[in-house]
C-alpha positions as MATLAB code, in Angstrom:
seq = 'XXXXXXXXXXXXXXXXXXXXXXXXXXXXXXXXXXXXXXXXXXXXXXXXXXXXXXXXXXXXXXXXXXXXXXXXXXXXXXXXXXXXXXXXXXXXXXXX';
ca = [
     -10.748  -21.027   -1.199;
      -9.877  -18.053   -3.502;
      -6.392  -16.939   -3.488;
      -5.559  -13.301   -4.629;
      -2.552  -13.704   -7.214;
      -1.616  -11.887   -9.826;
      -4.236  -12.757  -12.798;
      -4.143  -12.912  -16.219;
      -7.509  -11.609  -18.152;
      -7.415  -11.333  -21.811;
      -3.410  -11.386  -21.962;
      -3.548   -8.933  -19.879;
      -1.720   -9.331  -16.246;
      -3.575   -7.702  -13.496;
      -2.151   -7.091   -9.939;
      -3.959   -7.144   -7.114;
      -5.508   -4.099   -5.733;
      -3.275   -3.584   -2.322;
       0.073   -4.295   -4.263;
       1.293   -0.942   -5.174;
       0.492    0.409   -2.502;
       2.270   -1.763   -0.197;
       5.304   -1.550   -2.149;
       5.565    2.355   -2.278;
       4.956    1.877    1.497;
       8.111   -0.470    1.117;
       9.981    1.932   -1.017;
       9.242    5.082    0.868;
       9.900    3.409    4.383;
      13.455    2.234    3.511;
      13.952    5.989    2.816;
      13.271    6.801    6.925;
      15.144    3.655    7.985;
      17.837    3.334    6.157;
      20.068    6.741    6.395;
      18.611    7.462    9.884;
      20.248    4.349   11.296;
      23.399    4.804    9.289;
      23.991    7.912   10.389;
      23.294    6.666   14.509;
      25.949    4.213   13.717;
      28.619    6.689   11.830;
      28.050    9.310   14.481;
      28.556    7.285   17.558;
      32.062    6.048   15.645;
      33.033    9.214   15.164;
      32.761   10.259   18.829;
      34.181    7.520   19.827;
      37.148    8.407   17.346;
      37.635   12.246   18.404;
      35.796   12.519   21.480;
      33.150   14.490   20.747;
      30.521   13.422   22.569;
      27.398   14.677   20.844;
      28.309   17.116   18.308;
      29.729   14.498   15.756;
      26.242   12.171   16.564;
      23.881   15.222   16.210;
      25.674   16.159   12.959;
      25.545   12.504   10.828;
      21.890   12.186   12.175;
      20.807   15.498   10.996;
      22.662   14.793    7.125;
      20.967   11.317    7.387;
      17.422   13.441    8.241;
      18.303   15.287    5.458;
      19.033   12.634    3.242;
      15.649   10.751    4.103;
      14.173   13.595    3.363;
      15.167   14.578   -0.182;
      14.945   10.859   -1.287;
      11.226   10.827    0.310;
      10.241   13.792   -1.673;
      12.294   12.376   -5.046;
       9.986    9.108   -4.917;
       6.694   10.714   -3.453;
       6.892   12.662   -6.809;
       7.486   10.090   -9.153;
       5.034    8.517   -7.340;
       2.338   11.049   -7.866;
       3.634   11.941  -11.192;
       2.844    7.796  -11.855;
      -0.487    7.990  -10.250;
      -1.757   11.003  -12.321;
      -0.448    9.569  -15.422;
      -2.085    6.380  -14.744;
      -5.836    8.565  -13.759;
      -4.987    9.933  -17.155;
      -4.709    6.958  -19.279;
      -7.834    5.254  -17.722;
      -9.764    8.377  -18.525;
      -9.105    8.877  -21.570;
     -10.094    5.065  -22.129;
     -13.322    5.764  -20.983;
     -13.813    8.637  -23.300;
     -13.560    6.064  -26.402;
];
């Protein structure tokens, strides 16, 4: 039985093909979750607070939307900006 860990080939430590991109799903899906329930939670206090049944709601979920959505962009960037510099290095190996 062949287990898929993390190896080490000439010094070198290699990861496992489906790691990165599990944890950018990680990274990027914490983005969604994260603000979006926050901001369920914060608006339903604050309705309860003043009684303003939705407006309050409909306000903290659309700045948590917001939120989720600058901080996916942010990371999809770096991401790409990561992947391209990585496609980059392993090209110009192959040219020596």
């Amino acid at each position: 039985m062949i287990r898929e860990k993390n190896k080490i080939s000439n010094g070198v430590k290699k990861q496992v093909w489906w790691q990165p991109a599990l944890l950018m799903f990680f990274r990027l899906s914490v983005w969604i979750v994260i603000p979006v329930i926050a901001g369920v939670f914060v608006g339903k206090w604050l309705d309860k607070k003043y009684q303003s049944e939705p407006w309050l709601f409909l306000l903290s979920v659309g700045v948590a939307f917001l939120i989720s959505m600058v901080g996916l962009v942010k990371n999809a960037v770096s991401e790409f900006k990561k992947i391209e510099s990585d496609d980059k290095g392993s090209a110009d190996e192959l040219k020596k």
